[in-house]
DRENTORLO-896020 format. One record per residue (C-alpha): residue in one letter; z, x, y. Coordinates in steps of 0.5 Angstrom, whole numbers, padded with zeros to 4 digits, always signed. Layout:
N
AZXY...
This chain:
430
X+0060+0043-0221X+0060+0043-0213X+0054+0042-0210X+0052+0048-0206X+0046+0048-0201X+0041+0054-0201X+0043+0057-0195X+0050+0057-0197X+0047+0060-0203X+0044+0065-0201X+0051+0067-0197X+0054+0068-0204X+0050+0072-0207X+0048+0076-0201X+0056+0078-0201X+0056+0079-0209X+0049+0083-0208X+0053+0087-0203X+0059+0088-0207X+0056+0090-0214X+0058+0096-0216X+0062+0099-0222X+0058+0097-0228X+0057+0090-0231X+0064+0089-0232X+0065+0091-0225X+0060+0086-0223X+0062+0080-0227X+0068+0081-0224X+0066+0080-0217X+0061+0074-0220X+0067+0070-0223X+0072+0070-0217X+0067+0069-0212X+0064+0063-0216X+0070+0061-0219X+0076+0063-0216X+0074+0063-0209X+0069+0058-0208X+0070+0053-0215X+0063+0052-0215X+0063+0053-0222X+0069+0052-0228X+0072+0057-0232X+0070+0054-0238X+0063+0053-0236X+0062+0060-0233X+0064+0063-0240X+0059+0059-0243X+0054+0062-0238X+0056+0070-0240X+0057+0068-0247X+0049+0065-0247X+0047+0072-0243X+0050+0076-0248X+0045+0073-0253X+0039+0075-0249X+0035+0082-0248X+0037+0085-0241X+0042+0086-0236X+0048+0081-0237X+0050+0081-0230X+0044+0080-0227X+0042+0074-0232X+0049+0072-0231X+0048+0071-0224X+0041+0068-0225X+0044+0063-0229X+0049+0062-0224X+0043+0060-0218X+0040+0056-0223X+0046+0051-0225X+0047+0051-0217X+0040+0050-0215X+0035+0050-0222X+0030+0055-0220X+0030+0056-0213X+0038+0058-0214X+0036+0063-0219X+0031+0066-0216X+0036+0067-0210X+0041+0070-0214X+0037+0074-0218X+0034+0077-0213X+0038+0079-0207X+0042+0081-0215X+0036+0086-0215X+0034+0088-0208X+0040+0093-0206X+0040+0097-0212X+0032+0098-0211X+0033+0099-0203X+0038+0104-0205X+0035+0108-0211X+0027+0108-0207X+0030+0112-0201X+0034+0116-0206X+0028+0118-0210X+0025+0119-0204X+0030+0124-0201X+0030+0128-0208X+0023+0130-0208X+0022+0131-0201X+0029+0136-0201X+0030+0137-0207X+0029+0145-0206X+0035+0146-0201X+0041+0148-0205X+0046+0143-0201X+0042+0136-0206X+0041+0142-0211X+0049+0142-0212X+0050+0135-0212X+0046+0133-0217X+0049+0139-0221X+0056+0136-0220X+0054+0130-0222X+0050+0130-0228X+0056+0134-0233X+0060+0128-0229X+0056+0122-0231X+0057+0125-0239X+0064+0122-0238X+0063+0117-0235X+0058+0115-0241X+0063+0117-0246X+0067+0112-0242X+0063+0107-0243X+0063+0109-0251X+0070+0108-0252X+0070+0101-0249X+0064+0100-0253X+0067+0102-0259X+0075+0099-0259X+0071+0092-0258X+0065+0092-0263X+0068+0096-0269X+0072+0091-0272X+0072+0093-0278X+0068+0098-0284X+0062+0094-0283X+0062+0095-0277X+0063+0102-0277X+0057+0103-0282X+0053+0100-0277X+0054+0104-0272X+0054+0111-0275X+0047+0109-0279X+0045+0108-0271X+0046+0114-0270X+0043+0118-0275X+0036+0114-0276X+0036+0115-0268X+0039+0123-0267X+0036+0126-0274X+0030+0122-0275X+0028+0120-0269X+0027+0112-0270X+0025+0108-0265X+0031+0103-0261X+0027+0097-0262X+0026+0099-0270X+0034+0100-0269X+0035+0094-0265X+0031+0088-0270X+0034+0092-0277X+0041+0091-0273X+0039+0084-0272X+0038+0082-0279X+0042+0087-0283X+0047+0083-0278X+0044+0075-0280X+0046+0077-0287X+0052+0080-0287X+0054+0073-0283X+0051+0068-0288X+0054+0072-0294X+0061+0074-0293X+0063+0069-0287X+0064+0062-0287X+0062+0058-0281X+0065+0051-0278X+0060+0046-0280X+0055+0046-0275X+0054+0037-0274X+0056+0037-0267X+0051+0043-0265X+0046+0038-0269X+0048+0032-0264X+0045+0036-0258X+0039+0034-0255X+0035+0038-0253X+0030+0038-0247X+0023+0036-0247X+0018+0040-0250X+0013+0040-0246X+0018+0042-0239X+0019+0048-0243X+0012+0049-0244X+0010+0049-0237X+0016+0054-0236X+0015+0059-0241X+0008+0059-0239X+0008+0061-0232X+0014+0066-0233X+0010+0069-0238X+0004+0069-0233X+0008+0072-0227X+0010+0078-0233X+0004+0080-0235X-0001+0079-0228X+0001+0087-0226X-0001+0089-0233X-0008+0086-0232X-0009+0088-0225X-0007+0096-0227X-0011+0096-0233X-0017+0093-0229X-0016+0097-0223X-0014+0104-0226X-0015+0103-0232X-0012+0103-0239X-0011+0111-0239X-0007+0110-0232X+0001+0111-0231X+0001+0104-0227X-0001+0102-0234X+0003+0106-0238X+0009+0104-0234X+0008+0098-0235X+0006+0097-0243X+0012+0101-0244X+0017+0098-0239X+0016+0090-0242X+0017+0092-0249X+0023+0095-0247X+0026+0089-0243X+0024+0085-0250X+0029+0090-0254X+0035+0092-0248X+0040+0089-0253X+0048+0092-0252X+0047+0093-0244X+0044+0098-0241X+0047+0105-0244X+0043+0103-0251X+0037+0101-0247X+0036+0108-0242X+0038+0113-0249X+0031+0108-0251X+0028+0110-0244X+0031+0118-0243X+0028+0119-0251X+0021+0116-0250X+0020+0119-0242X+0023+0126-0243X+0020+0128-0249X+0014+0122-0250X+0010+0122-0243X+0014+0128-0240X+0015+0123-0233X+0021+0127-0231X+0025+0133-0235X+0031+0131-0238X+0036+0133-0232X+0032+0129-0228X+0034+0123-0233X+0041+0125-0231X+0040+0125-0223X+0037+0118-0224X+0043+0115-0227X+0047+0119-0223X+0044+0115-0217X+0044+0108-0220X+0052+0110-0222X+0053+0110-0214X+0049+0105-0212X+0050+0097-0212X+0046+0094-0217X+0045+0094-0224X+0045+0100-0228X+0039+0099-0231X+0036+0100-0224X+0036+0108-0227X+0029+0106-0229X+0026+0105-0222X+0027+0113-0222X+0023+0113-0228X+0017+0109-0225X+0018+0113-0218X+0018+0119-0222X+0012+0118-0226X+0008+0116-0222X+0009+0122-0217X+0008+0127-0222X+0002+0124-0226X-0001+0120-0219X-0007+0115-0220X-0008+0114-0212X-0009+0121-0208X-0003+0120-0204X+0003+0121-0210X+0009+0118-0206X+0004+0112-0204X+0003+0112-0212X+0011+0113-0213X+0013+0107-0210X+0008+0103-0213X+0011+0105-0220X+0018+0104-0217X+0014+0097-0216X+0011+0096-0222X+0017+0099-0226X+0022+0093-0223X+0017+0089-0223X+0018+0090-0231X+0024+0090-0232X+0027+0084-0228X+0021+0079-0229X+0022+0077-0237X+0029+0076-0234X+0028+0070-0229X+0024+0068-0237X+0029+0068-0241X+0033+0064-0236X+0029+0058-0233X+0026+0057-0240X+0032+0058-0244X+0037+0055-0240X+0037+0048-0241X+0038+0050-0248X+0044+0054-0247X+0049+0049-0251X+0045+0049-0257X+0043+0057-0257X+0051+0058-0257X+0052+0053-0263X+0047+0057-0268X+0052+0063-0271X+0045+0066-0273X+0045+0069-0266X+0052+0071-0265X+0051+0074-0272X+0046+0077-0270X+0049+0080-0263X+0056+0083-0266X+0052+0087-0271X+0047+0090-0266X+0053+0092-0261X+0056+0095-0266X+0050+0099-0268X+0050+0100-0259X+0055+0105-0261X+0051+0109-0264X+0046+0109-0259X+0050+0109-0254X+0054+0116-0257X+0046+0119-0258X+0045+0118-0251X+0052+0122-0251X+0049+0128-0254X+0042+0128-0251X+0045+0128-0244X+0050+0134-0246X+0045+0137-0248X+0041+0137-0242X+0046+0138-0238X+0050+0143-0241X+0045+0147-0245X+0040+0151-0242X+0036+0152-0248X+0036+0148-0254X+0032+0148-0261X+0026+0144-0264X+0027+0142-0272X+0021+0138-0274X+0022+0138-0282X+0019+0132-0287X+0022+0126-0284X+0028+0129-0280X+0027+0131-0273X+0032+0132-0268X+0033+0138-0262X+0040+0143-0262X+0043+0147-0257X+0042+0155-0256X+0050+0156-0256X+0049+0163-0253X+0045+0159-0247X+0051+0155-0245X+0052+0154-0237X+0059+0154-0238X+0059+0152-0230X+0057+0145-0231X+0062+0144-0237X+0067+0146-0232X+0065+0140-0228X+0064+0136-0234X+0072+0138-0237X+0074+0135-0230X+0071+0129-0230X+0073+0128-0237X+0080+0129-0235X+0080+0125-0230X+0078+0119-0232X+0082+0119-0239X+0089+0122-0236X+0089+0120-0230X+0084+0113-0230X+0081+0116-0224X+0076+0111-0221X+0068+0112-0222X+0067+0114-0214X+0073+0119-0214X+0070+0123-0221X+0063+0122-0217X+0066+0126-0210X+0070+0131-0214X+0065+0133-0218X+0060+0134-0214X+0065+0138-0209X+0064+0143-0214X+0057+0143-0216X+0055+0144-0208X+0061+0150-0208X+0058+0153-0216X+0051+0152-0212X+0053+0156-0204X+0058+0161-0209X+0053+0163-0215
């Protein structure tokens, strides 16, 4: 591997950070023919090695990928270049898009581009479903595995952690009794880092998460949003298997209909914006912060206390990253060797499927519907829509959306740009 020096690296990722639009795929992609192509930092082989190892982690792929790509240039000083400057656009852009939402939110003009979007976004998203779906259903068990998702998720309202470790296991055993794997001697013959290395890295890692959640809980309390925020969004970063579309249906489930920090319109509003912003799209859940600590305030001004969540919610969402990495990287050959894991991940893909179509469904909902329905029977419970209160308007602009991006493979800022023509026109008409 070339050796590169700090400051050139920071040029790289400050070009990578600039140039991360498009999703994961999009972003991995600007990665690999900067890193490789372009520069010949890092071989082809090593650097499917590094998204292979990212894969087998919670968290956004893309980000821990480039994370893991600073760190190989310049152990943990590179990481958090690259990491960081990963992150920093995508926070940048959707702070100032919250911002400009709650302040104009009333002028009809904002009001018809975030109407035009969200139907857009629900093709995107079933998008991405089909992607999803044609790469991870190899076969029956897969397929099983992802409509059981979708049942336990939509009729009956089971936690996404549940969902994802049941996965995990039903996955393990599946692999250990009806696949043969390779013998695994070679994995055997690698030597394993110091102990004691990993110790100190997992400890301060862990330390740098779990400060915030100290401080708010001793500053304001365990009844504070900052808290709540905090508490909630860990757990997520410990569960994000199977990107970032199965994370945000565990995300919109629980701060729509749990904590009441935005309204299911708003959830949409919030991917829309980190749809067109650089970053990861897991960034979304800065929206989240942002909004539930403008609305439910523990400081006297709210828009203070909302960039404080959008902070703390950050802050959550990325730090357990930068833990995995450093602390797991030395062990990466190793991970990679042990079949448990990639039995574990194709089975948890799958059952992403799942998830994923559930976000589908509860997005059009809300996006479409403007009433719906409450069914709370014994162990079922899920949400319907009222058919007679369809706003046929936004499945115009949804049926648009979808016709561009599967007949004419429309890119994702034209779908966005056109539909939101049309939300503004439906908004200044109606």
């Amino acid at each position: 591997m070339e050796k590169i020096t700090l400051k050139e690296q920071w040029k790289v990722w400050s070009y990578v950070a600039a140039h991360s639009f498009g999703g994961p795929a999009g972003q991995i992609a600007v990665i690999h023919k900067l890193v490789v192509e372009d520069k010949k930092l890092i071989s082809e082989e090593r650097f499917l090695h590094a998204l292979n190892f990212c894969m087998l982690l919670p968290g956004p792929e893309a980000q821990q990928l480039a994370t893991y790509m600073g760190w190989l240039m310049n152990r943990w000083r590179g990481g958090l270049i690259a990491g960081g400057l990963f992150i920093l656009p995508g926070f940048l852009s959707i702070l100032l898009l919250s911002y400009l939402y709650v302040i104009f939110h009333d002028v009809p003009f904002v009001q018809g581009i975030f109407y035009g979007v969200k139907p857009a976004i629900i093709a995107v998203v079933t998008a991405a479903l089909y992607r999803i779906s044609k790469k991870s259903l190899k076969n029956s068990f897969y397929w099983t595995m992802a409509i059981l998702a979708f049942i336990a998720l939509f009729f009956f309202n089971l936690s996404f952690p549940v969902v994802v470790v049941l996965s995990a296991v039903i996955g393990v055993l599946y692999g250990k009794l009806f696949y043969r794997h390779d013998s695994a001697s070679e994995v055997n013959a690698i030597v394993l880092p110091p102990l004691r290395g990993t110790i100190i890295t997992l400890s301060v890692w862990s330390f740098v998460w779990v400060v915030p959640i100290l401080l708010t809980l001793f500053i304001f309390g365990a009844d504070s949003t900052f808290h709540a925020l905090n508490l909630f969004f860990s757990k997520m970063s410990m569960v994000t298997f199977g990107g970032a579309y199965a994370a945000l249906s565990y995300v919109a489930q629980k701060a729509v209909e749990v904590y009441g920090w935005l309204q299911g319109v708003e959830m949409l509003d919030g991917l829309a914006m980190a749809e067109t912003t650089p970053g990861p799209l897991i960034q979304t859940v800065q929206f989240v912060g942002f909004m539930g600590s403008y609305r439910f305030p523990d400081l006297a001004s709210p828009y203070l206390s909302a960039f404080i969540g959008s902070v703390l919610t950050t802050w959550m969402t990325f730090a357990p990253c930068f833990l995995w990495i450093f602390t797991f990287a030395p062990y990466v050959e190793f991970i990679r060797g042990q079949k448990a894991f990639s039995d574990a991940l194709q089975a948890i893909t799958a059952s992403v499927v799942g998830v994923i179509f559930n976000l589908s469904l509860w997005f059009a909902l809300k996006a479409l519907f403007l009433k719906s329905f409450d069914v709370k029977t014994g162990p079922l419970e899920f949400e319907y829509p009222d058919l007679s209160s369809v706003d046929f308007y936004a499945v115009g602009i949804c049926l648009v959306a979808l016709l561009m991006q599967f007949k004419f493979k429309s890119s994702l800022f034209i779908i966005l740009g056109t539909c939101t023509a049309l939300g503004i026109m439906v908004k200044y008409l109606l």
